[in-house]
KEMI-830171 format. One line per 4 residues: number of its first residue (from 0); their letters; for each residue x, y, z of N, C-alpha, C, O. Coordinates in steps of 0.05 Angstrom, whole numbers, plus 5000, padded with zeros to 4 digits. Example, Ala and Ser with C-alpha at 12.3 -4.5 7.8 and 13.67 -1.06 7.14 Angstrom:
<recs>
0	AS	5264,4886,5156,5246,4910,5156,5264,4934,5156,5285,4934,5169  5257,4955,5142,5273,4979,5143,5258,5001,5157,5268,5023,5161
</recs>
This chain:
<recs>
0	XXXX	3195,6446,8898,3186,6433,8923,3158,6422,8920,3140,6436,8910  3152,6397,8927,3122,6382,8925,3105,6399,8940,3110,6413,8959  3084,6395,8926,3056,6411,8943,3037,6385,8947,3033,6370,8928  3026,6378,8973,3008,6357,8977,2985,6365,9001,2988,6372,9024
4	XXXX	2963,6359,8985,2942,6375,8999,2928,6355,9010,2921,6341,8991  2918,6344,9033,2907,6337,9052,2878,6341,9066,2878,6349,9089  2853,6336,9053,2835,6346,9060,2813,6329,9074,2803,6308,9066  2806,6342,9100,2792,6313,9125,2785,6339,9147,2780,6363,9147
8	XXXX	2787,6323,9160,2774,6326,9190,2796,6331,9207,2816,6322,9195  2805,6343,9233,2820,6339,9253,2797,6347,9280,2779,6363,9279  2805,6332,9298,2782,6336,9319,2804,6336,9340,2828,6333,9339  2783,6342,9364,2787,6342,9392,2790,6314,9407,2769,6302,9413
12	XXXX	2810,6307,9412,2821,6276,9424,2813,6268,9446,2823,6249,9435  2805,6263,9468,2808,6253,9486,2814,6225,9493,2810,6204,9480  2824,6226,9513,2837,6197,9521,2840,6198,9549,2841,6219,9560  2841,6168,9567,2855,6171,9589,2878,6185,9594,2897,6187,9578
16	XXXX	2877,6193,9615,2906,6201,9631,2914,6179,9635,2924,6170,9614  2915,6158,9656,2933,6139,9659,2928,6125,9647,2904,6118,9644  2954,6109,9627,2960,6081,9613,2944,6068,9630,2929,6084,9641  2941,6057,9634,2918,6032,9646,2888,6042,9657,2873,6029,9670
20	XXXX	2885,6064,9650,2857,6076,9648,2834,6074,9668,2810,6072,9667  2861,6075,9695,2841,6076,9725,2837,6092,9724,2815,6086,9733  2836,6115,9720,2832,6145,9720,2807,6161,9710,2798,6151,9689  2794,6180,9718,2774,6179,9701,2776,6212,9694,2756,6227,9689
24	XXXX	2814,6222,9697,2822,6249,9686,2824,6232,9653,2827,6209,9647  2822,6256,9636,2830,6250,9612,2840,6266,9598,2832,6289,9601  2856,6262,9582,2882,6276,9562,2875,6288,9539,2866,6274,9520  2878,6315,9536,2868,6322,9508,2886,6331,9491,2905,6343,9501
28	XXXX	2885,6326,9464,2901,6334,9447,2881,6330,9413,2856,6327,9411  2897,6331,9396,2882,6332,9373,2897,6319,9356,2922,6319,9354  2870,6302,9336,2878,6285,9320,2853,6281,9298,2830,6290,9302  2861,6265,9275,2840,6257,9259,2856,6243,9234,2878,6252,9229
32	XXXX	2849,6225,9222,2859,6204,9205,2868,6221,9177,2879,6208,9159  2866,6242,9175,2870,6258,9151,2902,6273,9158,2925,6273,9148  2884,6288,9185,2912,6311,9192,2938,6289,9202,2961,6296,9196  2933,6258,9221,2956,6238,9230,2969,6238,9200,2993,6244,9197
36	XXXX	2956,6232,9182,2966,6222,9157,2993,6244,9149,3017,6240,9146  2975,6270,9147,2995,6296,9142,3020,6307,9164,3036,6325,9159  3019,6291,9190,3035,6299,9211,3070,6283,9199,3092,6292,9193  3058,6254,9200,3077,6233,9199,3086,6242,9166,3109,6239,9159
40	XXXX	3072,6248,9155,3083,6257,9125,3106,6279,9117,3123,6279,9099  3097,6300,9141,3119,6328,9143,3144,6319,9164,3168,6325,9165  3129,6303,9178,3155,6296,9201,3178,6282,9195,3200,6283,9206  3168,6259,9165,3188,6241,9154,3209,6256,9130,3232,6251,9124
44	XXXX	3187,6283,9119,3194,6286,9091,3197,6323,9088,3185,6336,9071  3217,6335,9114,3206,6351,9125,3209,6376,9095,3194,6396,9094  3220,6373,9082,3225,6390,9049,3196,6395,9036,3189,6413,9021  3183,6376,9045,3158,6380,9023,3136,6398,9041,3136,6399,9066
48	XXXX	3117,6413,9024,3106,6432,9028,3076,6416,9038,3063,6401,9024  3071,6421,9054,3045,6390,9067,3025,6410,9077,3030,6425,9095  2997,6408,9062,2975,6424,9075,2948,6414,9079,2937,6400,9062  2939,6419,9095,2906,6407,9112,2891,6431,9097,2897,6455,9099
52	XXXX	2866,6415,9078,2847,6423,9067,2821,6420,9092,2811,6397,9093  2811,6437,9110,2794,6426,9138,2781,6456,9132,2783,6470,9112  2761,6461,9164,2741,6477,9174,2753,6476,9196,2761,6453,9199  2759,6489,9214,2751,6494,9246,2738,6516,9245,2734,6529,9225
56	XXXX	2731,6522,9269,2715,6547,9285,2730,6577,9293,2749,6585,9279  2722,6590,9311,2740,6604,9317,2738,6616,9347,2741,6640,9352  2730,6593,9366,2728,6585,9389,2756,6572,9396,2768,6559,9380  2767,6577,9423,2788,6570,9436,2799,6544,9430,2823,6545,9433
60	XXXX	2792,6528,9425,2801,6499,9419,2803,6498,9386,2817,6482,9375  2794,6511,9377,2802,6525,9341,2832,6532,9348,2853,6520,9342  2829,6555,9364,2857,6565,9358,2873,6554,9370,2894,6565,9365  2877,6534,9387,2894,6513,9386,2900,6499,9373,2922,6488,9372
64	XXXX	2875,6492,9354,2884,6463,9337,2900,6488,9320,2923,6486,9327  2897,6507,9303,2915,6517,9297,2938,6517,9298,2953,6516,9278  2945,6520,9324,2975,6526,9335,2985,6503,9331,3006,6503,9319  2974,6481,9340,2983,6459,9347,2988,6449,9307,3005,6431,9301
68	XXXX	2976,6460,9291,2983,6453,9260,3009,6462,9253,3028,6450,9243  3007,6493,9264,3034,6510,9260,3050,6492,9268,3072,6491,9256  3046,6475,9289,3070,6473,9300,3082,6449,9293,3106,6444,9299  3063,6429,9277,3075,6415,9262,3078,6416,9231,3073,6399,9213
72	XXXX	3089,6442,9231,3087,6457,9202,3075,6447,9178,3083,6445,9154  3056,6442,9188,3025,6436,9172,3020,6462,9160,3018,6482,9175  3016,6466,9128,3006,6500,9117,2980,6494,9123,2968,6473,9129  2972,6521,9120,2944,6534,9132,2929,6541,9121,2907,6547,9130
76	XXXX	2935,6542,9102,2922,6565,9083,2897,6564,9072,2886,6584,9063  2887,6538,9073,2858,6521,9069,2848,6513,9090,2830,6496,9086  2853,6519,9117,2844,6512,9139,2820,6537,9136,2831,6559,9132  2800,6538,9138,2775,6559,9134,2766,6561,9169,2769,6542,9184
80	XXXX	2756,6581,9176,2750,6591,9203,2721,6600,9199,2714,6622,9192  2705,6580,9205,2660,6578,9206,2672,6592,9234,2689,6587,9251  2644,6622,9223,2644,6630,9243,2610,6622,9260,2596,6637,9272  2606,6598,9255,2582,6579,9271,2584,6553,9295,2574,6545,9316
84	XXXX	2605,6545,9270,2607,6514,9278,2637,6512,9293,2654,6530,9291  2640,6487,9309,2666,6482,9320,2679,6462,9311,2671,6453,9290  2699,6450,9322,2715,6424,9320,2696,6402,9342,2686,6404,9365  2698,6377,9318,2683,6356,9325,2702,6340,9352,2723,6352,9358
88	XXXX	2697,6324,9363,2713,6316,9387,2697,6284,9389,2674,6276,9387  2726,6269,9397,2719,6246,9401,2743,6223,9427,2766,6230,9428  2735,6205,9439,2748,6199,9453,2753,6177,9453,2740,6164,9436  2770,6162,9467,2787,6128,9452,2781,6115,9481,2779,6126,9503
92	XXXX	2780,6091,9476,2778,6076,9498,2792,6043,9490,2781,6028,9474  2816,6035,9505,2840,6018,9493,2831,5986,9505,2818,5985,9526  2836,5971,9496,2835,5940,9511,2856,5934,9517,2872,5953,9520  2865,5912,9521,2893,5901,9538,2913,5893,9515,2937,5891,9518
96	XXXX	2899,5888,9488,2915,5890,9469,2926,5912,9450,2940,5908,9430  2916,5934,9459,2921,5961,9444,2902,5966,9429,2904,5989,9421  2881,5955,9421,2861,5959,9401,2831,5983,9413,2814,5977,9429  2832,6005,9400,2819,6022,9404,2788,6022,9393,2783,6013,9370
100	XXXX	2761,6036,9414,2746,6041,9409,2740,6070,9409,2755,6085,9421  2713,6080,9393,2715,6110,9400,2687,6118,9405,2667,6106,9397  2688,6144,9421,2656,6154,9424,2653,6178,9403,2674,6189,9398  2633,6186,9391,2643,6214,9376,2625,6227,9377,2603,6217,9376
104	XXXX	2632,6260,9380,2604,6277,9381,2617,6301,9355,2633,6318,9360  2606,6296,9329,2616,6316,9307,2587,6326,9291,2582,6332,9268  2581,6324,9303,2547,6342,9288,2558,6366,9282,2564,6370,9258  2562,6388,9303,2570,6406,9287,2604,6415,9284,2616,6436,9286
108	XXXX	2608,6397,9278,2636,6407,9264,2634,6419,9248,2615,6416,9233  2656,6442,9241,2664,6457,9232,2675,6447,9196,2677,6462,9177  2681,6422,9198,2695,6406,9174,2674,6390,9159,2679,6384,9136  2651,6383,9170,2627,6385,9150,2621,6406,9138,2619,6399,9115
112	XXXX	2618,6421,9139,2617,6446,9116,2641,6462,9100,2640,6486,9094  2657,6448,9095,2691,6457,9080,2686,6465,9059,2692,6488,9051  2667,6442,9041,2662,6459,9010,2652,6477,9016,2668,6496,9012  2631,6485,9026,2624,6521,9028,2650,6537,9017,2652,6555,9001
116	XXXX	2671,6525,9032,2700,6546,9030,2710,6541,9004,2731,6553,9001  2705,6528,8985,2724,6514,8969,2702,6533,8938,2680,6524,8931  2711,6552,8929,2711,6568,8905,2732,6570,8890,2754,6565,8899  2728,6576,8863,2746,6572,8840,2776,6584,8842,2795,6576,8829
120	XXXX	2778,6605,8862,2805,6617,8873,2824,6594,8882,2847,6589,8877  2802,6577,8903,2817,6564,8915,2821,6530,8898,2832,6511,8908  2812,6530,8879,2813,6500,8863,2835,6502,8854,2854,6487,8856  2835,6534,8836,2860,6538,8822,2879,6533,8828,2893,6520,8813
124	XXXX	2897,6545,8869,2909,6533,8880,2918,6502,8878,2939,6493,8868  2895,6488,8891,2900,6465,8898,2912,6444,8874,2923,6423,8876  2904,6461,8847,2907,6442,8822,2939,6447,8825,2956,6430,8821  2943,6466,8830,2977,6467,8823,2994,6445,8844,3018,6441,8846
128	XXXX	2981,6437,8853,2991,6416,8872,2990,6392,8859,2974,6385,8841  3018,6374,8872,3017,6346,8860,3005,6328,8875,2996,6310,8862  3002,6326,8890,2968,6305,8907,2951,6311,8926,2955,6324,8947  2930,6301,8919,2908,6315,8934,2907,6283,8955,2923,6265,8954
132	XXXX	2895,6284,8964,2895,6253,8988,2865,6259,9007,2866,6278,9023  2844,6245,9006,2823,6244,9019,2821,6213,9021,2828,6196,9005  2801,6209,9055,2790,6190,9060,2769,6177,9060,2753,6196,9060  2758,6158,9061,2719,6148,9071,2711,6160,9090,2687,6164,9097
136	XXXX	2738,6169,9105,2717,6193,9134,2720,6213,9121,2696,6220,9120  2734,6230,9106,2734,6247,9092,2710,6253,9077,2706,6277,9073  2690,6233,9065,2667,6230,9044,2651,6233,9061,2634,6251,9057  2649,6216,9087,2629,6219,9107,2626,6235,9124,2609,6229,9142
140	XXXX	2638,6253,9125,2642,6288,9152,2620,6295,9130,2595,6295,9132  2642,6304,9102,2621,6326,9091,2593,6317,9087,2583,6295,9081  2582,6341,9091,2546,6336,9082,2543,6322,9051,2557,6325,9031  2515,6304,9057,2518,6296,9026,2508,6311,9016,2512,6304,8993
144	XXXX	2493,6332,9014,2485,6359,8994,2511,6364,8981,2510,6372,8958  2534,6361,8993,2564,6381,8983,2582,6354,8965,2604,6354,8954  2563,6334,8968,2588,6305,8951,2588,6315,8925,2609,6310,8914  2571,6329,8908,2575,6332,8880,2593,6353,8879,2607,6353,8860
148	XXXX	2596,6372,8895,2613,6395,8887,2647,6383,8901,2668,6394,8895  2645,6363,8916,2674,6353,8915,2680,6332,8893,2701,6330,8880  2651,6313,8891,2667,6299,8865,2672,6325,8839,2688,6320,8821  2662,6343,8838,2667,6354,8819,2703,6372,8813,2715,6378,8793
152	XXXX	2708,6374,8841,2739,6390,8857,2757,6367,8838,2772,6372,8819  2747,6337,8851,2764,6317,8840,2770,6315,8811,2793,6310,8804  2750,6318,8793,2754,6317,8775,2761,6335,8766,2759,6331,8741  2771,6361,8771,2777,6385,8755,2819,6382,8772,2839,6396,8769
156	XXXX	2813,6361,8788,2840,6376,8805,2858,6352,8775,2877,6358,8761  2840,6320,8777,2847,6298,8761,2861,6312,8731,2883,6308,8721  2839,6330,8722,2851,6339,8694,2876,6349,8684,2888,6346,8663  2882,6370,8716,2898,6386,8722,2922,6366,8724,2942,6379,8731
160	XXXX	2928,6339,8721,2953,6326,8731,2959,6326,8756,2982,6323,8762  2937,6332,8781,2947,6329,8810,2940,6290,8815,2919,6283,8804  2950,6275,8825,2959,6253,8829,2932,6250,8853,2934,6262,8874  2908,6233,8849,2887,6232,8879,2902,6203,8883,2915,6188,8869
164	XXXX	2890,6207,8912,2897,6186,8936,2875,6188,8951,2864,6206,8963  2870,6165,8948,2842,6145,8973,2853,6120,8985,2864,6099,8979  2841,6138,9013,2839,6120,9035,2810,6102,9046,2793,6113,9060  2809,6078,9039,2779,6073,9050,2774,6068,9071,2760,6048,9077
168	XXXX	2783,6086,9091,2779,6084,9116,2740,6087,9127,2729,6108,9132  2733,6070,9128,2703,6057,9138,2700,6058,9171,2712,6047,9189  2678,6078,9171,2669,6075,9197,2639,6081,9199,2629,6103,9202  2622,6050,9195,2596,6057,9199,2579,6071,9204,2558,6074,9191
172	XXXX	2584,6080,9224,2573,6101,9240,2557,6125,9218,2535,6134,9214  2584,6129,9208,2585,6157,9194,2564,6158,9172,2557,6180,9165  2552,6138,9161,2533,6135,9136,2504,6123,9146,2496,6112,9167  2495,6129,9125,2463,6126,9128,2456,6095,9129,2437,6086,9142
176	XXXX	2474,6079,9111,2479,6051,9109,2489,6040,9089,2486,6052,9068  2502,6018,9089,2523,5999,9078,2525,6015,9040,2545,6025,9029  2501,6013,9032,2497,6023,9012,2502,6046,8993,2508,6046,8969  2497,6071,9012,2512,6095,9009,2539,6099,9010,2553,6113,8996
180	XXXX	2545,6083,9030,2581,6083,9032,2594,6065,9005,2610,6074,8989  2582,6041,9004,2589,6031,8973,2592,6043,8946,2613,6040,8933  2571,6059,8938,2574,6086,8921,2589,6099,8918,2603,6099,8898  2596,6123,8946,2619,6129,8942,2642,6115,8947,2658,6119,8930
184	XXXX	2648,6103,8960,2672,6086,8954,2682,6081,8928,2705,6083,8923  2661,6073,8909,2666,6065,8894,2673,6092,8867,2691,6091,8851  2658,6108,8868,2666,6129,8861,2699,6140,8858,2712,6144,8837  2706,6141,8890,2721,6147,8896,2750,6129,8878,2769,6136,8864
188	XXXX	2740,6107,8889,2769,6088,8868,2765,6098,8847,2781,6116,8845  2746,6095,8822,2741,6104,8800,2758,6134,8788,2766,6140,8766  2758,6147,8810,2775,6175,8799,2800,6176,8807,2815,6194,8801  2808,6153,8825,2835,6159,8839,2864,6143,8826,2860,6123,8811
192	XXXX	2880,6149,8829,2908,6144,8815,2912,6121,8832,2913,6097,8826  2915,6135,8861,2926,6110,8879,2911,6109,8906,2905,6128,8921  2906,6071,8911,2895,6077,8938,2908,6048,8947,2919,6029,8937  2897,6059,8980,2914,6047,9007,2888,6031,9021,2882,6038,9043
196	XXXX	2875,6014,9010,2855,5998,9034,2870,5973,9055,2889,5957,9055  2851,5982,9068,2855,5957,9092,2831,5935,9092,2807,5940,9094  2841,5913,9090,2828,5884,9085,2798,5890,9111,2774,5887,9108  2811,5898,9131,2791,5903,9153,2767,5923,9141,2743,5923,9145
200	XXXX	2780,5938,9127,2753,5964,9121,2725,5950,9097,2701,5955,9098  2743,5931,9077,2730,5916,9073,2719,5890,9064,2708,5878,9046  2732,5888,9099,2707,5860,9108,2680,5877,9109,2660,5874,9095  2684,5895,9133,2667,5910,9141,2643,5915,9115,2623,5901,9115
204	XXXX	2648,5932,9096,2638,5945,9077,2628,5926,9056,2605,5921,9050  2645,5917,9048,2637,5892,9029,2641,5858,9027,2643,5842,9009  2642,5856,9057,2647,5824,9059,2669,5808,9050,2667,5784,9046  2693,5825,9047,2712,5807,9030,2730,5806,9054,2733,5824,9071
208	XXXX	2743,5779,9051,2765,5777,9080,2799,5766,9072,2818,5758,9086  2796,5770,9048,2827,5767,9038,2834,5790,9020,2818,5807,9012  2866,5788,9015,2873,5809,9004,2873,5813,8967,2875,5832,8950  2867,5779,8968,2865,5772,8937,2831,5779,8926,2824,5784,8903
212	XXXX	2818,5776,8946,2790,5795,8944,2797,5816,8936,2799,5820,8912  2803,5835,8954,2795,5860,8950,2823,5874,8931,2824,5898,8925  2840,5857,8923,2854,5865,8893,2842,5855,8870,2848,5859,8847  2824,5840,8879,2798,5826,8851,2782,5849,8833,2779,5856,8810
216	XXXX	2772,5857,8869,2747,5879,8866,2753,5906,8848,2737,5916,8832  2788,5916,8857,2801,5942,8851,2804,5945,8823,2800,5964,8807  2812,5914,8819,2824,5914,8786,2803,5925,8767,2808,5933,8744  2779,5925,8781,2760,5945,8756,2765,5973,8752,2756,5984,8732
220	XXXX	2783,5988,8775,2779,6015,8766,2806,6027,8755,2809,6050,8750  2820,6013,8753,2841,6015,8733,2867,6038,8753,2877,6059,8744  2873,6030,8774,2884,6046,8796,2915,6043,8785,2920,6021,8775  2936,6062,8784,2966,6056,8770,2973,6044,8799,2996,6036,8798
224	XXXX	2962,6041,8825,2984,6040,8848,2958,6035,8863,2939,6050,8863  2959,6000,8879,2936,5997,8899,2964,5982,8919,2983,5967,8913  2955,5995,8947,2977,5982,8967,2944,5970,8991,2925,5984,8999  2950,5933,8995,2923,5933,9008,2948,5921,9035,2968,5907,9033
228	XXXX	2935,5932,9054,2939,5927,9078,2932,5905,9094,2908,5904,9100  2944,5891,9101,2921,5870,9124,2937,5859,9148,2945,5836,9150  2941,5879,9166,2956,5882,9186,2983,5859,9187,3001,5858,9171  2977,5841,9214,3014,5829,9212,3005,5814,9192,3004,5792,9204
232	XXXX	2999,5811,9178,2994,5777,9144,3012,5785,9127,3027,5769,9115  3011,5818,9123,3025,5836,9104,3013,5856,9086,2995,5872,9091  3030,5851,9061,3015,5880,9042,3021,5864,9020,3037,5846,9020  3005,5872,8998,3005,5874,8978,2998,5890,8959,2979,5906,8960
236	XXXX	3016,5887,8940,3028,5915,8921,3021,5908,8900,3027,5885,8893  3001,5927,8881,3000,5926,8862,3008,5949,8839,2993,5969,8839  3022,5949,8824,3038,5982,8808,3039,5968,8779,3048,5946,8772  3028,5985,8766,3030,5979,8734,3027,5952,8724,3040,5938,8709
240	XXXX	2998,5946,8741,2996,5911,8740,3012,5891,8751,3004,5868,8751  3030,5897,8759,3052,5884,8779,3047,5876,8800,3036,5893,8814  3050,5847,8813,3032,5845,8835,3067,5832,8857,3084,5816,8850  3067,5845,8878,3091,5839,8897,3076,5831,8927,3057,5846,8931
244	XXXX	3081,5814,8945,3078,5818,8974,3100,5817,8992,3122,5808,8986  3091,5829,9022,3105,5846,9023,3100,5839,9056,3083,5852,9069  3117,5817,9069,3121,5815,9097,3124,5830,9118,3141,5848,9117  3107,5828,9143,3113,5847,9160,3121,5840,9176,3112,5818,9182
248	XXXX	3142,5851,9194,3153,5846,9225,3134,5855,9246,3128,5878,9253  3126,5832,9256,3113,5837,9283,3119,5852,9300,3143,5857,9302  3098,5867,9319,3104,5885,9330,3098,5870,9374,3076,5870,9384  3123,5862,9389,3102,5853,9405,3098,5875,9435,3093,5867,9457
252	XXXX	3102,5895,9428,3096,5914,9448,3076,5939,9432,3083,5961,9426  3060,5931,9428,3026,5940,9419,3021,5949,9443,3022,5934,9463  3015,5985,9445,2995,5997,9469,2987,6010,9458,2975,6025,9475  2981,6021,9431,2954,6036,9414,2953,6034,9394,2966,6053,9386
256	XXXX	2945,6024,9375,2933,6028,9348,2925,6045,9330,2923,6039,9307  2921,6067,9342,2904,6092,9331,2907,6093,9304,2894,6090,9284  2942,6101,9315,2939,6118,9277,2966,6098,9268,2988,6109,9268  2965,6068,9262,2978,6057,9251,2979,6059,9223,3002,6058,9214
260	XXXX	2957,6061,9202,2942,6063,9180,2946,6095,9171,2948,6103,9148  2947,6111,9198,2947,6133,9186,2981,6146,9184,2989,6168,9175  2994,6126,9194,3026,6139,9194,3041,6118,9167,3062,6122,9157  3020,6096,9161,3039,6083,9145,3035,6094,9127,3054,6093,9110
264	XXXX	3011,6112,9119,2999,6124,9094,3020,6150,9092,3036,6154,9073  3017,6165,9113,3035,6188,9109,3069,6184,9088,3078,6190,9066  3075,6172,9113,3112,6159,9105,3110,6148,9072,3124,6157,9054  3085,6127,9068,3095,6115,9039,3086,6133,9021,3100,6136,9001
268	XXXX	3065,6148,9024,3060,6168,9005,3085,6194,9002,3091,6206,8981  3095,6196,9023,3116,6219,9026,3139,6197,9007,3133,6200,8983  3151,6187,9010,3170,6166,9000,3161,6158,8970,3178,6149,8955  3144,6160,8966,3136,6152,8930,3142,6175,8918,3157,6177,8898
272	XXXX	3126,6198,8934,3133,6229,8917,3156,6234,8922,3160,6257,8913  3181,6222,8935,3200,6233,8940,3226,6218,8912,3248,6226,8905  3211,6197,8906,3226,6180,8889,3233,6153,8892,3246,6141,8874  3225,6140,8917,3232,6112,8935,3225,6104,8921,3208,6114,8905
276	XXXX	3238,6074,8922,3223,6049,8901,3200,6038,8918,3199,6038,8943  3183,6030,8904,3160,6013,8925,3167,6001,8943,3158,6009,8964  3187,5975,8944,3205,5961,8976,3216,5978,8985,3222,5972,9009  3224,6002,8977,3233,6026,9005,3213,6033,9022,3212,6036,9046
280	XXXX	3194,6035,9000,3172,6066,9014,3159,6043,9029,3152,6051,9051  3151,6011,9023,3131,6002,9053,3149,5993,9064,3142,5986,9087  3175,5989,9060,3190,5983,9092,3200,6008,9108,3208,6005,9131  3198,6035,9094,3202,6049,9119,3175,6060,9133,3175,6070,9156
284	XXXX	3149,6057,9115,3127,6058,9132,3121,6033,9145,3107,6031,9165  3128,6018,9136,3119,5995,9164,3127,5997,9188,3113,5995,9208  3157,6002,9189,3170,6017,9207,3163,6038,9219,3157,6036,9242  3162,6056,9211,3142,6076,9231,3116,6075,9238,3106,6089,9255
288	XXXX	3100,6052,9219,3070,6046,9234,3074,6016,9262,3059,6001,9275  3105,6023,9260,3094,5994,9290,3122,6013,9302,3136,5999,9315  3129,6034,9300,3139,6054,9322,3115,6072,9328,3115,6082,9351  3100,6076,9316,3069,6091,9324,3062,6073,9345,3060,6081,9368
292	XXXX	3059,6051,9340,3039,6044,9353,3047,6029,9388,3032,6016,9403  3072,6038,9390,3078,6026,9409,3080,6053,9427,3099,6054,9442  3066,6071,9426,3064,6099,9442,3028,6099,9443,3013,6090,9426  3020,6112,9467,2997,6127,9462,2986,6138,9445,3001,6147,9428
296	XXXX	2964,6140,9443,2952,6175,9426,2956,6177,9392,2979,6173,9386  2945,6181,9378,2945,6187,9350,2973,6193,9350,2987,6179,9336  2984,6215,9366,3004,6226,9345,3025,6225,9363,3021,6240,9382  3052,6211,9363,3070,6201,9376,3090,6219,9385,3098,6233,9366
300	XXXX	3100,6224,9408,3122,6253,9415,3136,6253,9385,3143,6234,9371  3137,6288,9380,3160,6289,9360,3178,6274,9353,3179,6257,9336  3202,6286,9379,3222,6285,9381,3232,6257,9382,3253,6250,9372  3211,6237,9398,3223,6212,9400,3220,6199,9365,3239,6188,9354
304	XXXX	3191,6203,9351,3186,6189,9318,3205,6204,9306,3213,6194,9285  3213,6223,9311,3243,6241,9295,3271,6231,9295,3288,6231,9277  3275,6222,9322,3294,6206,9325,3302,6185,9303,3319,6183,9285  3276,6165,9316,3276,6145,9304,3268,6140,9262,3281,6124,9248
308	XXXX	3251,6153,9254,3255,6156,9232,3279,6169,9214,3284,6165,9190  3295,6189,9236,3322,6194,9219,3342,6172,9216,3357,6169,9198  3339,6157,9235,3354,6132,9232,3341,6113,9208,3360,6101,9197  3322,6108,9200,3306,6090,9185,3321,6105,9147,3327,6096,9126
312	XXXX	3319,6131,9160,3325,6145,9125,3350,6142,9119,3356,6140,9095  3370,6140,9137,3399,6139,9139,3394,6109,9120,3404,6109,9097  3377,6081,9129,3391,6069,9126,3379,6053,9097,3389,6033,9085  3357,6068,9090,3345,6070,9057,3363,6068,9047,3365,6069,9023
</recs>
């Protein structure tokens, strides 16, 4: 059975109560671009063994996000409990096209300080695993005092034959400036097998606004598997130097965005380790990133993305 380890952030959600956001009750639940990634990943691929490398607290909203992992049989076992710090929390605010903004208060989260938890007991673990998967929010939670002892995780997990996965998910905010985030970014490609950018992350970061850019840029770090994203234009695939693109079906009932990026990542990563050919694995994540997104909230009712993705595998 696959072991795939997942290591980020999950926070405290807020959102309006009412779809049209007269309201000024708001909805809480929990989410974060690491753990969305790992939800849609166990929910598609439910055989494989799927675990969140995080921090929470051990304050009441800890032991929920807990439950709420259990309950999407997310393992635990690297989930570490600061008995200081809490879960970071942040809240969305939607436009008329579905496109989300956010406020965030994560100073003291609990998931900036993870390496603290992360000792040679627990490397050993994680090496026996076949992919590890971190993001650019992932690089930017943790403190930068602690970036050398994770690039160092990476490279001992790399030796070990665990498969890394980067996401360059970019959010200004999070860094000191343009510069620092470039570094590691770049780092990051440099050690990783396979990564998933979005044309948007960098415009942002490095000024590039096509997809033949930023497969320009990649080709230096010698990646076996770059999938670049650039919403409805499409994707492009690059595998063993192989270059494919890769049409998308419009989506025209858009009411959130959240975790579009983070469900297509889940599904195609679940679907590569599972054995899919590349045109399987992004047409059934495209498919579930524009059934994401036509629901509320990071993380879409079970039962309804269950439905509908058992139909999608039937017809692989």
């Amino acid at each position: 059975m696959k072991n795939i380890y997942l290591f980020g952030e999950c926070m405290i959600e807020l959102m309006p109560a009412a779809q049209d956001q007269s309201s000024t009750l708001m909805k809480q639940s929990f989410a974060g671009d690491v753990f969305n990634t790992a939800v849609y990943l166990k929910r598609t691929f439910a055989d494989m063994n799927v675990h969140l490398v995080t921090a929470v607290g051990q304050d009441p909203f800890s032991l929920d996000m807990l439950q709420y992992f259990e309950n999407e049989n997310i393992g635990c076992d690297f989930v570490f409990k600061s008995t200081t710090k809490i879960p970071g929390l942040y809240s969305i605010q939607l436009d008329e096209q579905g496109e989300r903004s956010f406020t965030y208060w994560r100073e003291n989260s609990a998931a900036r300080q993870v390496m603290q938890h992360i000792d040679d007991e627990v490397i050993s673990q994680l090496a026996k695993g076949d992919m590890f998967f971190f993001s650019g929010i992932s690089l930017a939670v943790i403190e930068p005092s602690a970036r050398a002892a994770f690039w160092l995780l990476i490279d001992q997990l790399k030796a070990a034959g665990v498969q890394i996965v980067f996401d360059p998910n970019y959010r200004p905010r999070m860094w000191s400036g343009a510069k620092e985030a470039q570094d590691q970014f770049e780092l990051a490609l440099q050690k990783s097998d396979l990564s998933l950018p979005g044309v948007d992350d960098f415009q942002q970061l490095f000024g590039m606004t096509t997809v033949e850019e930023v497969n320009q840029y990649c080709q230096q770090f010698g990646l076996t598997e770059l999938i670049i994203k650039n919403g409805e234009q499409g994707i492009l695939v690059v595998v063993d130097g192989e270059t494919s693109q890769f049409a998308i079906s419009p989506v025209e009932n858009v009411v959130d965005t959240t975790s579009a990026g983070d469900s297509f990542n889940g599904v195609y990563l679940g679907a590569r380790i599972e054995g899919y050919s590349v045109n399987d694995s992004i047409s059934l994540a495209s498919k579930a990133a524009g059934f994401v997104i036509q629901h509320r909230g990071a993380i879409a009712p079970a039962d309804e993305f269950n439905r509908f993705i058992k139909t999608q595998l039937e017809l692989v």
